[in-house]
NUDRENKOL-305045 format. One line per field, with one value per residue (C-alpha): residue number from 1; x, y, z; residue in one letter. Coordinates in nm, 4 decimals, padded with zeros to 6 digits. Example, Ala and Ser with C-alpha at 12.3 -4.5 7.8 and 13.67 -1.06 7.14 Angstrom:
pos: 1:2
X: 01.2300:01.3670
Y: -00.4500:-00.1060
Z: 00.7800:00.7140
code: a:s
This chain:
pos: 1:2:3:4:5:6:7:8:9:10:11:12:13:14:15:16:17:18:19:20:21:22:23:24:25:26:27:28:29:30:31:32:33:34:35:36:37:38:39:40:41:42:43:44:45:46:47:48:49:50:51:52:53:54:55:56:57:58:59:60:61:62:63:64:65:66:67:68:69:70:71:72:73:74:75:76:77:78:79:80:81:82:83:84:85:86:87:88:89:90:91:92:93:94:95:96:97:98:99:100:101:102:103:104:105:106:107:108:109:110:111:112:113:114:115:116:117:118:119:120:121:122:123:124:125:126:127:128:129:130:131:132:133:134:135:136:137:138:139:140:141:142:143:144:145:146:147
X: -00.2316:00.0153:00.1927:00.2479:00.6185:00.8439:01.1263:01.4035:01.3987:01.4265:01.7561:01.6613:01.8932:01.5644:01.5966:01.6513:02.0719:02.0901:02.1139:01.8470:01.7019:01.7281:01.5626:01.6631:01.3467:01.1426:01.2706:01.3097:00.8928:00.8121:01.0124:00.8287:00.5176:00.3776:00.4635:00.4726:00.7932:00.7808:00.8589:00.6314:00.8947:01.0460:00.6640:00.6527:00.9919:01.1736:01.4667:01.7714:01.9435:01.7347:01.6864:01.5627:01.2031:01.0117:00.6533:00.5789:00.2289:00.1241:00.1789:00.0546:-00.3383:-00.2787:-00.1199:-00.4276:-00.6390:-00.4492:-00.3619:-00.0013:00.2827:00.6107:00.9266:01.2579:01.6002:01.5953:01.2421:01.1169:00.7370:00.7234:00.3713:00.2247:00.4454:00.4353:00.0178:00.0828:00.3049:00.0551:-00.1953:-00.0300:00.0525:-00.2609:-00.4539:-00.1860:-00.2939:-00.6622:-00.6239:-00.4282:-00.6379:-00.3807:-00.4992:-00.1377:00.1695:00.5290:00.6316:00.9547:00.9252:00.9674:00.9586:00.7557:00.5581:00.5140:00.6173:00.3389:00.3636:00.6473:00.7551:00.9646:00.7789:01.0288:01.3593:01.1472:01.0712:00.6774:00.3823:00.2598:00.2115:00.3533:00.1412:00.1186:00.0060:-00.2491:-00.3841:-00.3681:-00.5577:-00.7990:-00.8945:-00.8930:-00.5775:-00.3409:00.0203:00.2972:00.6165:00.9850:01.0126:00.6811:00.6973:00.5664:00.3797
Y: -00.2394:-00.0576:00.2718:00.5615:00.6761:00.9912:00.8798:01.0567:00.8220:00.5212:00.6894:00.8104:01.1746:01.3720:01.6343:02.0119:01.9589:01.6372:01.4582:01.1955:01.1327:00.7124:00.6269:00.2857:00.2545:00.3594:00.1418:-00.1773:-00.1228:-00.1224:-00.4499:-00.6222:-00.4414:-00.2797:00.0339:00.3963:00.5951:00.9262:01.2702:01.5374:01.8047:01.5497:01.5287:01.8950:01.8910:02.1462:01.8929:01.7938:02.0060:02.2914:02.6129:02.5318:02.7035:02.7991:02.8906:03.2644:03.3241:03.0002:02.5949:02.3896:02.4479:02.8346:02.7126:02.5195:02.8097:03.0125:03.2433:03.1657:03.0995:02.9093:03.0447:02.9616:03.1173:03.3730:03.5138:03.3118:03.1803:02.8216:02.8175:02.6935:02.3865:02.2402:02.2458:02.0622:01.8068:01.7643:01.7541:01.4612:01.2330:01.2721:01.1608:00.8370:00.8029:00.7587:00.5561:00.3158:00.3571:00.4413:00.4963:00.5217:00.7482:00.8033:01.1518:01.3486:01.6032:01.9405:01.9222:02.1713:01.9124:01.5738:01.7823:01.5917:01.7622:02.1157:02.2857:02.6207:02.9129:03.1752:03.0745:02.9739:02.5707:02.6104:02.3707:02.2896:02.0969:02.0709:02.0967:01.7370:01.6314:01.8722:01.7312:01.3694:01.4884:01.6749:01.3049:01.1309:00.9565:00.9306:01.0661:00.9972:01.1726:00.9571:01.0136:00.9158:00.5144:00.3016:-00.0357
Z: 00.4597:00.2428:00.4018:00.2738:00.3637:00.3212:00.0466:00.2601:00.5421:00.3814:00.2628:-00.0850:-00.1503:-00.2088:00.0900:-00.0216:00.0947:-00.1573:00.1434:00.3010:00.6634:00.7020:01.0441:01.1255:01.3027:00.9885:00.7882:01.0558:01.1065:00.7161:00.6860:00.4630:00.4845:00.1043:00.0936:-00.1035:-00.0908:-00.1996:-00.1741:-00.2775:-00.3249:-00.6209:-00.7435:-00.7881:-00.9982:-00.7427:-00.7751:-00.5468:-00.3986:-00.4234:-00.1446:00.1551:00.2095:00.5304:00.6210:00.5977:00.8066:00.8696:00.8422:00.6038:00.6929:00.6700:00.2981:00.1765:00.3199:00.1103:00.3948:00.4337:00.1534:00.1777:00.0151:-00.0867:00.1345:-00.1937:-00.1128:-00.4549:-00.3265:-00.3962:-00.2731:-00.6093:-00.6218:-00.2941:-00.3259:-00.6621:-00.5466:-00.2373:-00.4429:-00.6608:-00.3707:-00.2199:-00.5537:-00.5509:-00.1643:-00.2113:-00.5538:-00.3817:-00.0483:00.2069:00.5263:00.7164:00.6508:00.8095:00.7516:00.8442:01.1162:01.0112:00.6956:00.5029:00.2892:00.5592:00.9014:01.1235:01.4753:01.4102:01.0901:01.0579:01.0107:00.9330:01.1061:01.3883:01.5009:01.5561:01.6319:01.2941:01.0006:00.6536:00.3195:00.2472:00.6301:00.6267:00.2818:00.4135:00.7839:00.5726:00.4427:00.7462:00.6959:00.9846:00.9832:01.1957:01.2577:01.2655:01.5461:01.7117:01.8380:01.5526:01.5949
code: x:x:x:x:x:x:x:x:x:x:x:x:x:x:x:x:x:x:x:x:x:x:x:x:x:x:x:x:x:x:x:x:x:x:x:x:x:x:x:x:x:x:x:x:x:x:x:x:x:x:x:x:x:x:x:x:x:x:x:x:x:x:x:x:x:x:x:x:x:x:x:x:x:x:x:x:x:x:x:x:x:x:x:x:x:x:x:x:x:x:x:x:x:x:x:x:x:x:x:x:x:x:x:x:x:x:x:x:x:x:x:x:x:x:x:x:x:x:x:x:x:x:x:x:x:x:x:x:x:x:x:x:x:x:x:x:x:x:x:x:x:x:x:x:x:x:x
């Protein structure tokens, strides 16, 4: 079974700050095991660093409805690309027939259980998660237990 994994914590720089988001325990589990690292925010070409963006209205369900938007820290809507680069990785996900992936929390694109809508920490998903749910394929946060 190959895995599909967010790029940031296996300790690629691909978060919005440059930085990355290694989880020893992430990384430990996949040992081994085929895997897909990526990040869908690279996918999209919105680039490292770039602004950090929130939720306005909704997670990433309300997104794909097309009832909520996410936007950059300088009100630019970024709504367009973060469906694209979704879009992309879930297209790689079912070519390759993934059925498992290990998402970072919070994040607006793989946030599995809490995202930030506005400046607030809220139940919810990001745009990729709700993608890969939408096709029956199970998501876990970092910091869920893995095995």
């Amino acid at each position: 079974m190959m895995y599909l994994v967010s790029a940031c914590l296996l300790g690629i720089n691909c978060r919005y700050d440059g930085a990355n988001a290694h989880s020893e325990t992430v990384t430990a589990f996949l040992d081994g095991r085929p895997l897909l690292a990526v990040c869908p925010e690279l996918v999209a070409g919105l680039g490292v660093p770039r602004p950090p963006c929130r939720f306005e209205g909704g997670d990433g369900r309300a997104v794909i409805a097309g009832t909520a938007r996410i936007v950059d820290e300088n009100g630019n809507d970024r709504t367009e690309a973060f469906v694209a680069g979704a879009r992309a990785v879930l297209a790689t996900v079912l070519e390759k027939r993934i059925s498992v992936a290990i998402l970072n929390e919070r994040s607006p694109s793989c946030g599995v259980h809490e995202v930030y809508i506005g400046a607030t920490r809220s139940p919810g998903m990001g745009v990729l998660t709700a993608l890969l749910v939408e096709a029956g394929i199970r998501g876990f946060s970092d910091e869920e237990p893995l095995g």
